[in-house]
C-alpha positions as CSV (number, residue, x, y, z in Angstrom):
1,X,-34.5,12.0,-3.5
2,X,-31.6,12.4,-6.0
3,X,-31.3,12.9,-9.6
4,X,-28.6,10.7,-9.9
5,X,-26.6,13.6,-11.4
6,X,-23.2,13.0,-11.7
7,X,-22.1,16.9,-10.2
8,X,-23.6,16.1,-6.8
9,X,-21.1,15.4,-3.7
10,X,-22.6,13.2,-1.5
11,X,-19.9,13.8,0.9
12,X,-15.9,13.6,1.4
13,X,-15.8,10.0,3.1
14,X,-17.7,8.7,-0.1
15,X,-15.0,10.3,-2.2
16,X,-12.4,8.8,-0.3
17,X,-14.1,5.1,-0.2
18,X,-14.4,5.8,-4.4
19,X,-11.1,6.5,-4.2
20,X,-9.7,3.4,-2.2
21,X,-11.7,1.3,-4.7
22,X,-10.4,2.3,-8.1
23,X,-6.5,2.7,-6.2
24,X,-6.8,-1.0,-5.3
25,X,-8.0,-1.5,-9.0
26,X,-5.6,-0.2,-10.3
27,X,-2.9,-1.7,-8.2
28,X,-4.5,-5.2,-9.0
29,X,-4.5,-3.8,-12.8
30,X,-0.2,-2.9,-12.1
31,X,0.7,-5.9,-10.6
32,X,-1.1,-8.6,-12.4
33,X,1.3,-11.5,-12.9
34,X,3.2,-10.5,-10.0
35,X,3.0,-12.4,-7.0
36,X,2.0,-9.3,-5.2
37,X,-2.2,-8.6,-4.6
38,X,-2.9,-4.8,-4.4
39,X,-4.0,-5.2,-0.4
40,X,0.3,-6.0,0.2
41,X,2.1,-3.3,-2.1
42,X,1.5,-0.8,1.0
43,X,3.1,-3.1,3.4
44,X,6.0,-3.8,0.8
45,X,6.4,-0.6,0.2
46,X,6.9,0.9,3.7
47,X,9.3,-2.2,4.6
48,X,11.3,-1.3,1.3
49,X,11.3,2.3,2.4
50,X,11.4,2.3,6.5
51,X,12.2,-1.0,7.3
52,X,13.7,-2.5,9.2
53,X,10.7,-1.8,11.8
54,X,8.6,-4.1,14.6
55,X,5.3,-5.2,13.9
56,X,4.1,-2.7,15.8
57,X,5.7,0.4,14.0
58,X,4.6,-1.3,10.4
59,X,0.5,-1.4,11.8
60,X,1.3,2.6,12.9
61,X,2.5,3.0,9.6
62,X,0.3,1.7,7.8
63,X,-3.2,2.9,10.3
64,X,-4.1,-0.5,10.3
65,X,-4.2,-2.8,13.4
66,X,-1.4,-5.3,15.1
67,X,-3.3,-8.2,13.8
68,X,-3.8,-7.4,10.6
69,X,0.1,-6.4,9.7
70,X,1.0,-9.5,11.7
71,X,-1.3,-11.6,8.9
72,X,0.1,-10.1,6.1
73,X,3.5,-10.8,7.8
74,X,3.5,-14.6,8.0
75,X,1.9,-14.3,4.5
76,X,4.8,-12.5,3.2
77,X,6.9,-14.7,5.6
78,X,6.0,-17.8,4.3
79,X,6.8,-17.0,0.5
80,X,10.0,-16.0,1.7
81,X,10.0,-12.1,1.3
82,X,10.4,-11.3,4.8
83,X,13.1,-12.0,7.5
84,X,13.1,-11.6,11.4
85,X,15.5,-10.0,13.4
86,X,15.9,-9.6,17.3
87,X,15.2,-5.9,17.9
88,X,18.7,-4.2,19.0
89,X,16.8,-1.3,20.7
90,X,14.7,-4.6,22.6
91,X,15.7,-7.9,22.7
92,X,12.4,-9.2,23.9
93,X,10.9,-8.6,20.3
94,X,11.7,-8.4,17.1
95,X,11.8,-6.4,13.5
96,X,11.1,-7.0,10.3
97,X,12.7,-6.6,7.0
98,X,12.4,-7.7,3.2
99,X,14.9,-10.2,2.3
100,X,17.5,-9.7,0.0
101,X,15.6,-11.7,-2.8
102,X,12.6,-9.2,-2.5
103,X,14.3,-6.3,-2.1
104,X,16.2,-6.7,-5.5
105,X,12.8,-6.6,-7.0
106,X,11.3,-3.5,-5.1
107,X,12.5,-1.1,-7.6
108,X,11.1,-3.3,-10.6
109,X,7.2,-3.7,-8.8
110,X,7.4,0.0,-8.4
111,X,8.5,1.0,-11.9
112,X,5.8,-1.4,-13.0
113,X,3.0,0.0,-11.1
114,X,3.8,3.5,-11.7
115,X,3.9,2.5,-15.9
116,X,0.9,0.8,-15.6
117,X,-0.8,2.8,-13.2
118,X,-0.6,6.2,-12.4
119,X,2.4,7.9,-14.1
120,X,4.9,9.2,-11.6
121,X,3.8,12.7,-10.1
122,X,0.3,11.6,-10.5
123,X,-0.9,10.1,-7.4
124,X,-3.2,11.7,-5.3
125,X,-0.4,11.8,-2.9
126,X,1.7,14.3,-5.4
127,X,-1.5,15.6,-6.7
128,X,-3.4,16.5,-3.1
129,X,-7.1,16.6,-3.0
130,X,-7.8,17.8,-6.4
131,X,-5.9,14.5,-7.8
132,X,-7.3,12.6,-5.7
133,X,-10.9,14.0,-6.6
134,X,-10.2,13.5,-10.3
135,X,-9.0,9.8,-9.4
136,X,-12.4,9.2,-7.7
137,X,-13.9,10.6,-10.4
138,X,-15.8,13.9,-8.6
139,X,-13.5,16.5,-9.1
């Protein structure tokens, strides 16, 4: 049985789900009266940084399955933020891209999650595993 003692590391995949938890908190913190929820801003921002891409490269992407991107898709479809395209490299499918409307306001959501958020530099991706630690609050 445990003390409960803060110092103790109960193991690295419990640091990581601590760490997914107070990232999406403080995306939902960032973007709070935005129309964006903290479960999209990964799937805007790799379509504002890679796209245009199929459904199929935005799941890889993103490690997250066909099904799910494609529900976030006809989400972000239906507000008006996304636009299909035939694939050029395949013609029997497609890509997907912002639309001009939502890409004017990329660089705005971004500034405003990284002012509200985590200052730039200091995300766990520029900060590696001790950031990331901190973040989780175990490091």
């Amino acid at each position: 049985m445990s003390d409960g003692g803060a110092d103790r590391d109960i193991s690295l995949l419990f640091d990581v789900f601590v760490l997914h938890q107070r990232v999406r908190s403080l995306l939902a913190r960032a973007l709070s009266g935005t129309e964006l929820r903290a479960d999209e801003y990964a799937v805007y921002s790799v379509l504002f940084e890679r796209g245009p891409l199929t459904p199929t490269q935005l799941a890889a992407s993103l490690a997250m399955p066909v099904t799910t991107t494609l529900d976030y898709l006809r989400v972000m479809t239906r507000r008006g933020h996304v636009q299909r395209a035939r694939n050029p490299a395949d013609g029997r499918s497609y890509t997907v891209s912002l639309t001009r409307r939502r890409l004017d306001c990329a660089p705005a959501h971004q500034r405003r999650v990284e002012r509200r958020g985590a200052p730039a530099g200091r995300c766990p991706e520029h900060a590696g595993v001790a950031g990331a630690r901190r973040l989780a609050g175990h490091g």
